[in-house]
N, C-alpha and C positions, 0 to 999 in steps of 0.2 A: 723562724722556727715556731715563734708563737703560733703565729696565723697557721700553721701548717699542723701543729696538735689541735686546736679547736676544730679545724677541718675533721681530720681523722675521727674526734670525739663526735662530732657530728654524725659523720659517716657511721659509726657504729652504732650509734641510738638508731637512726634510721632502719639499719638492719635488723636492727632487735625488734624494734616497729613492724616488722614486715613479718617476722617470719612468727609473734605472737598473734598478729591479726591471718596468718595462715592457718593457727592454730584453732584460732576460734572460730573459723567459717566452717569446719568440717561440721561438728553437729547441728549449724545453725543452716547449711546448705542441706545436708540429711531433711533437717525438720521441715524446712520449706517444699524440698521434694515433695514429704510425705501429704504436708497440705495441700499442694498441687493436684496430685494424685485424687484426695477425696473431694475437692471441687470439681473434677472434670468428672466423676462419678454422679450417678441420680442420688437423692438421698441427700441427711443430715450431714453436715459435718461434726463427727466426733468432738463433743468439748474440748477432752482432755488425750493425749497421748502419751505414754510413759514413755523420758526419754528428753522431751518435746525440753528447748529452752524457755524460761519465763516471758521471752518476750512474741514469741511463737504459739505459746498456752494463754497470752492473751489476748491473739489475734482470734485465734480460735473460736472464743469463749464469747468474742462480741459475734460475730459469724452465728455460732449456734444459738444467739441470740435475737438474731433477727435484723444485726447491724445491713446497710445498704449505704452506696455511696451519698452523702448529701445532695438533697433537691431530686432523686431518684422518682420516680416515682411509686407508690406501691404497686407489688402483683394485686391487680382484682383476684379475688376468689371465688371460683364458681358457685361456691352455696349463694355467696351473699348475692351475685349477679341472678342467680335463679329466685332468690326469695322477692329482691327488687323487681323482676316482671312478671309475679308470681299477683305483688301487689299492686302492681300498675293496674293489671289486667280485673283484680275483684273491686276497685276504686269505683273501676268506669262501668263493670258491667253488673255490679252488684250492689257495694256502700251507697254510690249516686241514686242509683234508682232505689233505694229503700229508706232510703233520708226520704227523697220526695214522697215516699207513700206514706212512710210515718207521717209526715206535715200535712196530707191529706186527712188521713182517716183516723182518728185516735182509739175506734174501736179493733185495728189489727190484734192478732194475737199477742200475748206478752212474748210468745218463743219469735216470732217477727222480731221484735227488738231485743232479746238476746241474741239473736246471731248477728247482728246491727250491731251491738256491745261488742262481741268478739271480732268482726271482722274490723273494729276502730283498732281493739285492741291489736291485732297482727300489725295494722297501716302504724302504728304510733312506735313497735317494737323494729319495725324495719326501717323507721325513718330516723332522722337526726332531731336532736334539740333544735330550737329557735336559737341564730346566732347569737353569742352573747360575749362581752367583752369581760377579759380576766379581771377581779379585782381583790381588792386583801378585805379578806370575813377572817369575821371570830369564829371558827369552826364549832365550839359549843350553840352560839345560836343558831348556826344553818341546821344543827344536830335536832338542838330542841325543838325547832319551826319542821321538821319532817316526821319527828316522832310525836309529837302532838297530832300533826293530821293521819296518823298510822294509828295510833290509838284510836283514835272518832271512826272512823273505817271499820275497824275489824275487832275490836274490843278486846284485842291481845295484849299485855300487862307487859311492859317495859323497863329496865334499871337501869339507869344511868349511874355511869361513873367517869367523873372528867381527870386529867391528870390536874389542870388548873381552868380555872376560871376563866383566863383569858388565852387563847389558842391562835394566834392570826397567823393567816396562810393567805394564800395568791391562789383565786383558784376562781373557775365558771361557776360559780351560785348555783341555778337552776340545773346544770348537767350534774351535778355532784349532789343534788337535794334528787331528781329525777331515782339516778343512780341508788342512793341509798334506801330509800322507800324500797325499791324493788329487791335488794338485797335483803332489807326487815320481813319485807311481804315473803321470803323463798325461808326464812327462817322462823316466819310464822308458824308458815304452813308445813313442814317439814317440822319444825318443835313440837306437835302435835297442838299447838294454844300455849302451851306454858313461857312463863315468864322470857322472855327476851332480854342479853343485856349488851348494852352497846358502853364499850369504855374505849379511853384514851391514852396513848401512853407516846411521850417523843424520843425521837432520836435524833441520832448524826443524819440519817433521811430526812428524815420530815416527821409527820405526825403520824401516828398512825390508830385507826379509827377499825375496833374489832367489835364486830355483830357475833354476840353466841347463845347458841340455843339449844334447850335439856333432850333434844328428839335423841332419835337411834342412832344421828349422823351420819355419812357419806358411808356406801356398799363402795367397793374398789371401782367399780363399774360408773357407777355416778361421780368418785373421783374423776376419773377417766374421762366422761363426758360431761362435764358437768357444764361445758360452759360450749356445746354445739349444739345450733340453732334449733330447736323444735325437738330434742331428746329430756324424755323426760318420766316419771315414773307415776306420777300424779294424772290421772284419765282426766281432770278434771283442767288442768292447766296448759298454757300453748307449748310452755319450755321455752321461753325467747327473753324471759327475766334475767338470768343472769349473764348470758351469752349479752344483751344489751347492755347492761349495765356496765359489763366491762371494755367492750367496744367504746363508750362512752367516755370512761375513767379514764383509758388508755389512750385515745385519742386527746387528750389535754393535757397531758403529760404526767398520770396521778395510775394507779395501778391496782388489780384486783387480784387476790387469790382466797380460796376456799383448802379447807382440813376437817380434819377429824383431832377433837379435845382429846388430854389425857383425862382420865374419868368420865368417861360417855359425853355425848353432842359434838354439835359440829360449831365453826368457824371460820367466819368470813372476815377479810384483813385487809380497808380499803388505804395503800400509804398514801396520804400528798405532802407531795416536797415542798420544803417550808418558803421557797422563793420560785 
């Protein structure tokens, strides 16, 4: 009789088992449909879905993030394939032969070696850093060692404010010094000259390293494009600074974004994760 109630007690947890996890499939099959549905659709997948279970609203949310299956490889992007043989092509048929004429003639025109300047500057913004192996810096000195040479440059006035003195991170030295320069230089020149301040503050992320400056700040539209390749509002500039910068940042695993401060200027927010 024993064995024969344990049976039974058995038997009935099982059922109870069964007809709970029947209960729980229906919105969880709903929600899967729904995501089905916007994948086989053109277009973003929706983040969020009201409705959607937590574990469905997180599938989502790495999706509308840019998740891809590991070792995937990335989609090329037609801009960047177009700029890459855009460069190929003024390398060979242009840079080369006006390197050799400048090394010839040192009376060419000075506009001769400004478009010489500019055409490096395009080949430098399309191309990658020098490979370089990750290592742990004090983020204060890669700080100081990039805003010291941005000072001597452009004679735009700087403030630093460190959360601490000592900051070590795991990170590409030179892409992350490249990187931030260029960010200084777009909040130069958009701050109108006026003081620049770069401070530091950490978190459960990592650190994170904010460039801000007293200009007008970001128009919605410069939100908006702020970081695609050659848009820009400045006649005077390529527009490939911060579109690079983040390319860069982001390819190491460290990440950029741009706003608008409460009481006028803008701000740019480089995070690196502390390992």
């Amino acid at each position: 009789m024993e064995i024969v109630a344990w049976i039974l007690v058995a038997a009935l947890a099982v059922a109870v088992a069964v007809l709970l996890l029947k209960r729980s499939e229906k919105p969880h099959a709903g929600a899967l449909d729904r995501l089905a549905r916007d994948l086989e659709r053109e277009g973003e997948v929706p983040e969020k879905v009201a409705g959607d279970p937590p574990e469905i609203q997180r599938v989502r949310s790495a999706l509308a993030q840019g998740w891809r299956p590991r070792g995937a490889e990335p989609e090329e992007d037609p801009a960047d394939r177009a700029i890459q043989g855009l460069v190929r092509y003024l390398r060979g048929a242009a840079i080369r032969p006006l390197r050799r004429a400048l090394g010839r003639d040192d009376q060419l025109p000075a506009a001769a070696r400004d478009v010489v300047d500019a055409l490096e500057d395009l080949e430098f913004y399309a191309g990658e850093p020098p490979e370089e192996e990750a290592s742990r810096e004090n983020l204060p000195d890669l700080i100081h060692a990039v805003v010291r040479d941005y000072i001597q440059e452009t004679d735009v006035p700087v403030k630093l404010r460190f959360s601490a003195s000592s900051l070590p991170a795991t990170v590409h030295p030179e892409a992350f010094k490249d990187a931030l320069f260029l960010v200084l230089a777009n909040a130069g020149r958009f701050g109108e000259g006026k003081t620049v301040e770069v401070e530091t503050e950490g978190s459960e992320e990592g650190i994170r390293v904010r460039i801000i400056d007293r200009g007008p700040g970001f128009s919605a539209e410069a939100l908006e494009k702020a970081f695609d390749p050659f848009w820009t509002t400045d006649s005077d500039a390529v527009g490939m600074g911060l579109p690079y910068a983040r390319r860069v940042l982001e390819a190491r695993g460290m990440h950029l974004r741009v706003g608008n401060r409460e009481g006028g200027g803008a701000e740019a927010v480089i995070l690196v994760p502390r390992s």
